[in-house]
DRENDO-1510 file (C-alpha; in Angstrom, 1 decimal, always signed):
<recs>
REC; n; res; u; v; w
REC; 1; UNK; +31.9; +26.4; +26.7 .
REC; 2; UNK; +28.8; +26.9; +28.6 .
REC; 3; UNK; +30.1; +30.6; +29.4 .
REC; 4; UNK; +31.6; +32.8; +27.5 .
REC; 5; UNK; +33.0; +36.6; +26.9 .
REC; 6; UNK; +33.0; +38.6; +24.2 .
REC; 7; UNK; +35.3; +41.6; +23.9 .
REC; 8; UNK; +37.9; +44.0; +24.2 .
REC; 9; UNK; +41.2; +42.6; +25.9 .
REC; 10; UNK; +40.4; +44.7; +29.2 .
REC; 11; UNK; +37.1; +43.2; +29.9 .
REC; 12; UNK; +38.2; +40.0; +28.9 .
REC; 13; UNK; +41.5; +40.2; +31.2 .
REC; 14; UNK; +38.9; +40.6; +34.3 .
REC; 15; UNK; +36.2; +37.6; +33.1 .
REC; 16; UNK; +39.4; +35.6; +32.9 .
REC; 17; UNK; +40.4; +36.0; +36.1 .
REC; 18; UNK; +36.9; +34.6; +37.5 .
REC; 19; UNK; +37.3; +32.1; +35.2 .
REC; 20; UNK; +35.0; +32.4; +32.5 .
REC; 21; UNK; +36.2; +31.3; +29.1 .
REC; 22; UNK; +36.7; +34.8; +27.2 .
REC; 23; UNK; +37.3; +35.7; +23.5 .
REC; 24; UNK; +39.0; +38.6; +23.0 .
REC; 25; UNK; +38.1; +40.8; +20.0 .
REC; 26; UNK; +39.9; +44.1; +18.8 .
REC; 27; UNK; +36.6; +45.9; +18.0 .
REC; 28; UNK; +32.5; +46.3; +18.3 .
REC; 29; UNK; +32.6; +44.6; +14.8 .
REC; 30; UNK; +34.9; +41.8; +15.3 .
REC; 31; UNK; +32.6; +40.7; +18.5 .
REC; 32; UNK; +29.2; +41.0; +16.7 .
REC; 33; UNK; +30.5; +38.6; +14.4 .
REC; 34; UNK; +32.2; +36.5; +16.5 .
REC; 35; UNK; +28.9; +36.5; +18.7 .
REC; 36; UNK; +26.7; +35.3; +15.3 .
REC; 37; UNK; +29.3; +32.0; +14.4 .
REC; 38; UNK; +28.7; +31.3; +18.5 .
REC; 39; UNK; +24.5; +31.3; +18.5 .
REC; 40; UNK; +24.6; +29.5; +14.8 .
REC; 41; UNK; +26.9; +26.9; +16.1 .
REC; 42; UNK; +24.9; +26.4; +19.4 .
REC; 43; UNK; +28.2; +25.9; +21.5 .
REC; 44; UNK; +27.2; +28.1; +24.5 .
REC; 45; UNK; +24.3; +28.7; +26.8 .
REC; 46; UNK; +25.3; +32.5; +28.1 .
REC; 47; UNK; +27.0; +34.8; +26.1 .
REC; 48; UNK; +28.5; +38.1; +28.0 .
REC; 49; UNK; +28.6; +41.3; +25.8 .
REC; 50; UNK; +29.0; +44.8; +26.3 .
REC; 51; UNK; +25.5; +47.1; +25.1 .
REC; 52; UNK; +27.1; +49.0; +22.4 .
REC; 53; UNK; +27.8; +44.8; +20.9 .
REC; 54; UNK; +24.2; +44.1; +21.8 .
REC; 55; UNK; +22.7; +47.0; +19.7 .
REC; 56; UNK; +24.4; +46.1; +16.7 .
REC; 57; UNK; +22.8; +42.3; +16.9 .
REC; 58; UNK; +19.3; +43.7; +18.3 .
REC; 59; UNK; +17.8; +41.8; +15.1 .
REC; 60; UNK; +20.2; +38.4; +16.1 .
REC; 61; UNK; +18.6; +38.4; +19.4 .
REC; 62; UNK; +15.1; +39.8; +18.1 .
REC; 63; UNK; +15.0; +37.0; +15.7 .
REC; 64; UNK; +16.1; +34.2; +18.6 .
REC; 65; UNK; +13.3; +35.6; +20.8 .
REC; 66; UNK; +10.6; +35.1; +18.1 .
REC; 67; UNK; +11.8; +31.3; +18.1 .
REC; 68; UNK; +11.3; +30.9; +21.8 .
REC; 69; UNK; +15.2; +29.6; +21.8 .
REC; 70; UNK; +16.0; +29.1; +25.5 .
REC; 71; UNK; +19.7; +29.4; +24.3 .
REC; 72; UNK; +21.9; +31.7; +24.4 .
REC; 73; UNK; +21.4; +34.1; +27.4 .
REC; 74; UNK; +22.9; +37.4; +26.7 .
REC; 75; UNK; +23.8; +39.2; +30.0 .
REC; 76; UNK; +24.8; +42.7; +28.5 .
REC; 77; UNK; +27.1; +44.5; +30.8 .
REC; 78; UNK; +28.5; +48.3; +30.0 .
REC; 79; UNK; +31.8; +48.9; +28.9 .
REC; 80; UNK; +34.4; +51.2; +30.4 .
REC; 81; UNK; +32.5; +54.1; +29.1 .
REC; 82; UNK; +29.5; +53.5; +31.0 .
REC; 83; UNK; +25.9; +52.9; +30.5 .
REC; 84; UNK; +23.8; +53.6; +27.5 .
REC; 85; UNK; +20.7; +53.3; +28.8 .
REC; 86; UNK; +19.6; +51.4; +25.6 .
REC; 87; UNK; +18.8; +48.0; +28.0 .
REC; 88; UNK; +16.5; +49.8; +29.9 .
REC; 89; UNK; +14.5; +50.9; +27.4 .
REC; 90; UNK; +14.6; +47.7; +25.4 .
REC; 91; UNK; +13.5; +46.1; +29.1 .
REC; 92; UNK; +10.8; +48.9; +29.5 .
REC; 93; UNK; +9.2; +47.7; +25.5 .
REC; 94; UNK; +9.5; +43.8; +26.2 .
REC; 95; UNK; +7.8; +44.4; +30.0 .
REC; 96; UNK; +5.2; +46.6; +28.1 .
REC; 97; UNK; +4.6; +43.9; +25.5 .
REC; 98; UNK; +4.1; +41.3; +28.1 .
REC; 99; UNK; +1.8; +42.8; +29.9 .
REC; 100; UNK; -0.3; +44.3; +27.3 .
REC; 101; UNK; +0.1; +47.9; +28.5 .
REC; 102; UNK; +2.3; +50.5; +27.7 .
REC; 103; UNK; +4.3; +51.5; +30.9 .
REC; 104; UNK; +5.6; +55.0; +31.3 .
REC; 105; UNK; +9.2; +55.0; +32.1 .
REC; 106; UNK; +10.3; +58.2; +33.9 .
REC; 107; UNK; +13.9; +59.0; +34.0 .
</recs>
């Protein structure tokens, strides 16, 4: 799998129909973990999740940052109930650290 999708059988049912290999999980939970066996294994290069999955591995994909891992890439997409505005700040910090200056991010 060099793709693959992680989540609830909705989302999944529209990744599958672009043809992206999909695992279908019944809960936030389920996918986290399911996400963990996938990056300790090393059997995919992008992992799709939705933000409310990504916030519950923050210190998984912390910890993979700190050891400049080019793989997985997490593309974080919203669910059905919309943004949470968590990526943007988590964007916002890592540009910030980058740079060396604090950025002020207006809403």
């Amino acid at each position: 799998m060099e793709m693959v999708m992680i989540g609830d059988k909705y989302l999944a049912s529209g990744f599958r129909l672009i043809g992206v290999d999909t695992i279908e999980v019944t809960d936030d939970d389920a996918a986290a973990k399911k996400v963990e066996e996938l990056v300790f294994e090393g059997k995919c290069k992008v992992v799709i999740i939705t933000e409310k999955v990504a916030l519950k591995l923050k210190a998984l994909r912390a910890g993979l940052l700190k050891t400049r891992r080019l793989y997985p890439i997490f593309l974080i997409i919203p669910d059905f109930e919309g943004p949470l505005n968590e990526r943007i700040k988590e964007l916002h910090q890592l540009v910030s650290q980058a740079i060396g200056v604090k950025l002020k991010l207006s809403e």
